[in-house]
N, C-alpha and C positions, 0 to 999 in steps of 0.2 A: 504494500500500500504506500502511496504517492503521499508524504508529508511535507505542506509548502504551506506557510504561514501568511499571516493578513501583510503584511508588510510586502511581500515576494507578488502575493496575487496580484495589488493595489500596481505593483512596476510592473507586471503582466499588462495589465487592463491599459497602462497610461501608455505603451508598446504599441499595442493593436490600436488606442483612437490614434496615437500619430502615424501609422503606417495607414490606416482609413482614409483621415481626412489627408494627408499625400496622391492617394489612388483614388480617389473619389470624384476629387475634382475636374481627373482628364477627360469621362465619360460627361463631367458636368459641365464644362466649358463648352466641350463639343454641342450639350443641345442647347446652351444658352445660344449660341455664335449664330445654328442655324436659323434657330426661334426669333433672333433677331433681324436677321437678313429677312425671314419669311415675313414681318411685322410691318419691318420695310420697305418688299414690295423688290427688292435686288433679286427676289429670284425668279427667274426664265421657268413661263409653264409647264419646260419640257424639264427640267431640273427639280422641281417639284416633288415628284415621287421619289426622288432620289433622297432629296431632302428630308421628305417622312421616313424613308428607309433608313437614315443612317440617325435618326432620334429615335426612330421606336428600338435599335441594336442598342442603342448605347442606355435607352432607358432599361434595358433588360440587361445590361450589365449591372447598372448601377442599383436593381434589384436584388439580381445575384450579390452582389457584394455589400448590400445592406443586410440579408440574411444571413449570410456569414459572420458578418460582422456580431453580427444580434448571438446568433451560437454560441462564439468562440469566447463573448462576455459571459454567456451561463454559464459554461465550463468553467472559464478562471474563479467566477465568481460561488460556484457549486449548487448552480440555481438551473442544472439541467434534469430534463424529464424523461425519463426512458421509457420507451414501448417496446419488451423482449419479445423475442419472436426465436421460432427457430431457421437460421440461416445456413444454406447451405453455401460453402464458397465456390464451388462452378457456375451457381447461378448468381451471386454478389457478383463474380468477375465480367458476368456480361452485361451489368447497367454500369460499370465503373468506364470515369470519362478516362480514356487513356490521351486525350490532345496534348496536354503537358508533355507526353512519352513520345508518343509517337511519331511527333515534330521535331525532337531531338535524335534519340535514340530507337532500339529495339526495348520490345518488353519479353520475357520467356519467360511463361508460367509453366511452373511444374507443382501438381498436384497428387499428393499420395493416393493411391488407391484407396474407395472404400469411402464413408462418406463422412466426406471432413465436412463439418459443421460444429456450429456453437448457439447457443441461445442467449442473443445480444439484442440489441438495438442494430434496426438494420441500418438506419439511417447513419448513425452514428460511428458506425463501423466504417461505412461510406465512405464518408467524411474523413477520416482518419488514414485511409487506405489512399485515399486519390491524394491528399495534403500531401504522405511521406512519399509517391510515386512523384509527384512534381519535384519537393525537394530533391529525391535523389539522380532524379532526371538531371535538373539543375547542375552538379555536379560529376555527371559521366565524360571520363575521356571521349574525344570525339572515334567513333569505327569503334566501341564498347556496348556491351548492352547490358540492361539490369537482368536480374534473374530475380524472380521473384518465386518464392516456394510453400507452399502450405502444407500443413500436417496435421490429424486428429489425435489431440490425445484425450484420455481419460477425464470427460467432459469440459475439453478444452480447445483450443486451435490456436499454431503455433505458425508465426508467419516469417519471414527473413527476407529483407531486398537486400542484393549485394550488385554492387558495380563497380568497374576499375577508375578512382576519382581523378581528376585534376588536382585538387591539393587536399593537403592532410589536415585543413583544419575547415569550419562550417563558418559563414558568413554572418553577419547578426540578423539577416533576416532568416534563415536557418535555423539558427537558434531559438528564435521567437518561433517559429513553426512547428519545431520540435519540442519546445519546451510546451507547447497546447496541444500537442500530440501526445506528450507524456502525461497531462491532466486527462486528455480526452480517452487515453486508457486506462487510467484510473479510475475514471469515471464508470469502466463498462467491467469495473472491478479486475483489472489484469497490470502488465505490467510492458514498459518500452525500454530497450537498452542501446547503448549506441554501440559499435565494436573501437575497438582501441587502436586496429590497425593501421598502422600509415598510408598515406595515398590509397585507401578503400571508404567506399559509400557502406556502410552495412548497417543494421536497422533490425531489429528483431521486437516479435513483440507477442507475445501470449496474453489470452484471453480465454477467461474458464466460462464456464456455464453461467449466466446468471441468477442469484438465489434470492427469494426475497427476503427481507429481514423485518416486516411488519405483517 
């Protein structure tokens, strides 16, 4: 179990609004800039739909990343709600966005025989899985790929990415990724480890069954 004090969370939370309102504003300029022009009458009727096109993309980002954003404060803050379920990981790995991976790198999933699952929040697992897939993405030599590996144990699931890194150490926004990755496992009652290895990406993280306690 994950032990991080009010004092660590509060630098947690004060991390994620300055890294928000940083990324927030590109998608929010962008529809300010058009909504202007269109108010003004600068845009060509054939430019138009283009116009709506690239405000409703960026309105939908800056939804995505307000939801986000809203998550990653319950986690710090231990104000998340869980809906367990039981999840299989062959089926988890085909809603997961791989765009992060797959623009960079290769992904290689290997999956143990037999049927690896856990009873978690599927959502949250999600979430968890696609975060440390970007980060380690982030991170891959270029002509490298991640491997990524799953395993059932004794009402558990045991995960590992490893990939050959560009450097031996995590960037602060890494950091901050992983350190709400390591709450956001905790959260589903399990646990995140980083490996010690020089120039390697690796990432391990176990997750037991979830039990209730009320």
């Amino acid at each position: 179990m994950v032990t991080v004090g009010p004092a660590e969370r509060l630098e947690l939370l004060a991390a994620l609004m300055r890294r928000f309102n940083h990324e927030f504003r590109t998608p929010l300029n962008t529809i300010v800039g058009w909504g202007h022009l269109l108010q003004q009458g600068s845009v060509d009727p054939e430019r138009s739909a283009h116009a709506a096109s690239v405000i409703a993309r960026n309105a939908r980002q800056q939804s995505a990343m307000l939801e986000g954003f809203v998550e990653d404060g319950r986690i710090i803050v231990e104000q998340v709600s869980l809906q367990p379920e039981r999840v299989r990981f062959d089926e988890l790995m085909r809603q997961i966005d791989r765009s992060m991976v797959t623009s960079r790198t290769d992904l290689r999933v290997h999956i143990d025989a037999g049927d690896v699952s856990v009873v978690t929040d599927r959502r949250l697992l999600q979430r968890l899985l696609e975060r440390l897939l970007a980060v380690v993405a982030g991170r891959t030599q270029l002509g490298q790929a991640i491997d990524l590996s799953a395993s059932g144990e004794a009402g558990a699931l045991s995960l590992t990415l490893v990939t050959a890194a560009v450097a031996d150490d995590w960037t602060e926004n890494d950091q901050l990724e992983l350190r709400i990755g390591t709450l956001t496992a905790a959260a589903l009652g399990g646990t995140l480890r980083l490996s010690a290895q020089a120039e390697a990406a690796a990432i391990r993280v176990w997750l037991p069954d979830f039990v209730r306690t009320n």
